[in-house]
N, C-alpha and C positions, 0 to 999 in steps of 0.2 A: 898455394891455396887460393880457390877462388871466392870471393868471400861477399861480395856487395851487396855488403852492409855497413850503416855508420858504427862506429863503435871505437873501443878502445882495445889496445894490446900490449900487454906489459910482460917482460921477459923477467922471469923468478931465476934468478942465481948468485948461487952463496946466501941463498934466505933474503936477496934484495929483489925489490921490486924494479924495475926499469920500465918506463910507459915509454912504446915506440909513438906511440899514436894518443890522441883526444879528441875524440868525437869529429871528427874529417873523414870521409871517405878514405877505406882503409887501400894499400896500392895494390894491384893486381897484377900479376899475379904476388902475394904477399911471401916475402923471403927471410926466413931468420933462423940462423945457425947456430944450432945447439949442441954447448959440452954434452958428454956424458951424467952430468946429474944438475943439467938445466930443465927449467919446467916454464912453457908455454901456457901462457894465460891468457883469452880474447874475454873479453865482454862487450858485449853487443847490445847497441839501443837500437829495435825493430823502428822506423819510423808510425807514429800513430795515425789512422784515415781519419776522414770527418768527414760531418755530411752538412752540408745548407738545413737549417731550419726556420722557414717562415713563420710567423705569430702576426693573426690579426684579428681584429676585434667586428663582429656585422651585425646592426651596423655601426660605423664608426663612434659612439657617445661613452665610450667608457677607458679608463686608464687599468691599467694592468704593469705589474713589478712583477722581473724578472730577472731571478736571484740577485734580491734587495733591492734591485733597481726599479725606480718607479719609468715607466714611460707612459707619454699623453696622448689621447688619440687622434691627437693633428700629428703624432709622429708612425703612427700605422700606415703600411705592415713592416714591421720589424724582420731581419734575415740576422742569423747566427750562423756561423762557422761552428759547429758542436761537435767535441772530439765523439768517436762512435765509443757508445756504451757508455758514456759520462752523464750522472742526471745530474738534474737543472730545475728549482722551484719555479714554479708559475702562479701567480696569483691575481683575478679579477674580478674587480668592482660589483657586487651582488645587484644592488640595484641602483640608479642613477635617475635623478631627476629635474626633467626637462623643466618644468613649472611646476607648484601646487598639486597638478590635475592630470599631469601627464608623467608618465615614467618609463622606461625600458626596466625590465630585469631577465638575472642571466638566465638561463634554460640549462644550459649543456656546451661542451665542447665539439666539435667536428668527428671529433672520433668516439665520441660516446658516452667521454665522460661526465660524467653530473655533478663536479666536487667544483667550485669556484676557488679553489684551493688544492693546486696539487704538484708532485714531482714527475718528470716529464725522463725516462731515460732515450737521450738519441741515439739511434740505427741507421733510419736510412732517412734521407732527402723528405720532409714531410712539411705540412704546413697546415697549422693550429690554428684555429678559427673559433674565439669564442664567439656564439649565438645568443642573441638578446631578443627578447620579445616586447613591445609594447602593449601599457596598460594605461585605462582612461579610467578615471574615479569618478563612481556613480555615490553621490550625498545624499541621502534622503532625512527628511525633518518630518517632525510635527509637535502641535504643542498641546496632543492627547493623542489618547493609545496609546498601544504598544507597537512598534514598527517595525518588520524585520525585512532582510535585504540591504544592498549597495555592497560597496565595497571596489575593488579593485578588476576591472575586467579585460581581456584583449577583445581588440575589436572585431566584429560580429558574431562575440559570444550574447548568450540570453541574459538579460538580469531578470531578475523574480523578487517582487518589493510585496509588501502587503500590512496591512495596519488594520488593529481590531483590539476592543470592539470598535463597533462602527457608531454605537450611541454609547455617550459618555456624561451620566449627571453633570450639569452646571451649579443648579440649586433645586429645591421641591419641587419647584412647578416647570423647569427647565431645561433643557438637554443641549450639549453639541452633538449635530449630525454631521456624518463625514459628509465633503459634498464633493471630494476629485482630487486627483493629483494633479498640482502647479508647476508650470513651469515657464519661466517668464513673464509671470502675470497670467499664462492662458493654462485653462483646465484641459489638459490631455486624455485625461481618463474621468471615469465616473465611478469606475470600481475601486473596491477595497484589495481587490488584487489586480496586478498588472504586469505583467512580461512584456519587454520590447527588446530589439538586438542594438546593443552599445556601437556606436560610431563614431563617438568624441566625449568630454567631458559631460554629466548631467547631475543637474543641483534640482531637484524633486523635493516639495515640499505639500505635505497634507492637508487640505484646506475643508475648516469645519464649520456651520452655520446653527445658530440656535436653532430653537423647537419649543414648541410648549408639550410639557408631558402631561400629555392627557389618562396618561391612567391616572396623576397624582390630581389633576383638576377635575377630575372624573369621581376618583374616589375623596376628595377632600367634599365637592358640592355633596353625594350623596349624604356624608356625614353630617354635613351643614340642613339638609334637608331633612334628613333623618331626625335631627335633634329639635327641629322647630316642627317638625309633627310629633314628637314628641311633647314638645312643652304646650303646645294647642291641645293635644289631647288632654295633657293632665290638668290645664285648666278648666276643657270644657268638663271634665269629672268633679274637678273643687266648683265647679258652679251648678252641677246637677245633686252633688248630696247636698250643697247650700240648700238650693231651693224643695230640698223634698225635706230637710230638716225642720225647715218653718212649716212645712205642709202639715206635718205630723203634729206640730206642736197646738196646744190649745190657746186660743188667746185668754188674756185676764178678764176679762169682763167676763166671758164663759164659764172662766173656775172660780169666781167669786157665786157662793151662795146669794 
């Protein structure tokens, strides 16, 4: 028999087992001489292929475990020996961050996938590549209105902030006006809406300036004026039926016979 392959070969006689071989290269040509009610047994281990599988993180700022195993990414790229058809868990870091204000997070895999969480089965020679995107955090404030926008952006995506209303009672006679969006002490904008393309971190803050509210000083004077022409008029009335009351009247000296 020509047989190469590793394996084993056990001679069956009289119900006993005999192993000529264990797992060694069996001999070629393979010779064994059987009674009449012997039985020839081979079992055979096919040797198993593998393929190299690369894993690396772009760019470099995130750790990734690989069945259970953590590696860091001053240890990227990682290469495995993976028997074919054998999977393998993969799991990597969603989001990672640089400072406060800066962060990468993940996107995707090289091949497609979108799970930062997944079982990988190897086939052929392949190299895995998680893809990380950066993000720059745009803060916006104020300490009136209602403010919407910011958030987390990659860069030279748009941000779109805006804040309203744009007047905001103080007290009666007083208001905050918006006056611009700050930043760094300087007014960037004058609008209550602003769109600019992100390019690194931005801390945006709303900056508001009294006002006199002239409809309330408007409408409070006419009331004020209203009411003292009022109280003029109903004087000069209590002093015109005064004087026409004495008019009408007769003196005494007249109505004494």
């Amino acid at each position: 028999m020509n047989l190469g392959q590793r394996g084993q070969a056990y001679l069956v006689r009289n119900g006993r087992y005999t192993l000529f071989n264990n797992g060694s290269t069996l001999p070629e040509p393979l010779t064994i001489i059987l009674n009449p009610m012997d039985v020839c047994l081979l079992v055979f281990t096919y040797p198993e292929s593998s393929c190299t599988i690369k894993i690396d993180v772009q760019p470099r700022v995130a750790n990734i475990i690989v069945d259970g195993m953590q590696y860091y990414s001053s240890q990227m790229p990682l290469c495995f020996p993976w028997v074919t058809r054998a999977v393998h868990s993969l799991k990597v870091q969603t989001i990672v961050h640089i400072d406060p204000n800066t962060r990468y997070v993940f996107k995707t895999w090289i091949d497609g996938s979108t799970s930062a969480e997944r079982l990988y089965r190897a086939s052929t020679p392949t190299i895995l590549v998680a893809q990380f995107e950066l993000e720059y955090k745009v803060e916006v404030s104020s300490e009136s209105g209602f403010i919407m926008g910011g958030g987390w952006f990659a860069p030279g995506s748009t941000c779109n902030i805006s804040v309203s209303p744009t007047h905001v009672p103080k007290d009666f006679f007083t208001n905050y006006v918006f006056d611009g969006w700050v930043e760094n002490d300087h007014i960037i904008s004058r609008t209550a809406s602003y769109s600019f393309t992100v390019i690194r971190p931005v801390f945006l803050k709303a900056s508001w300036r009294t006002e006199t509210n002239l409809t309330a000083v408007t409408t409070t004077a006419l009331v004020i004026l209203l009411t003292i022409i009022t109280a003029i008029l109903l004087l000069m009335k209590k002093t015109y039926l005064r004087k026409a009351f004495q008019f009408h009247q007769p003196s005494r000296d007249q109505s004494q016979p």
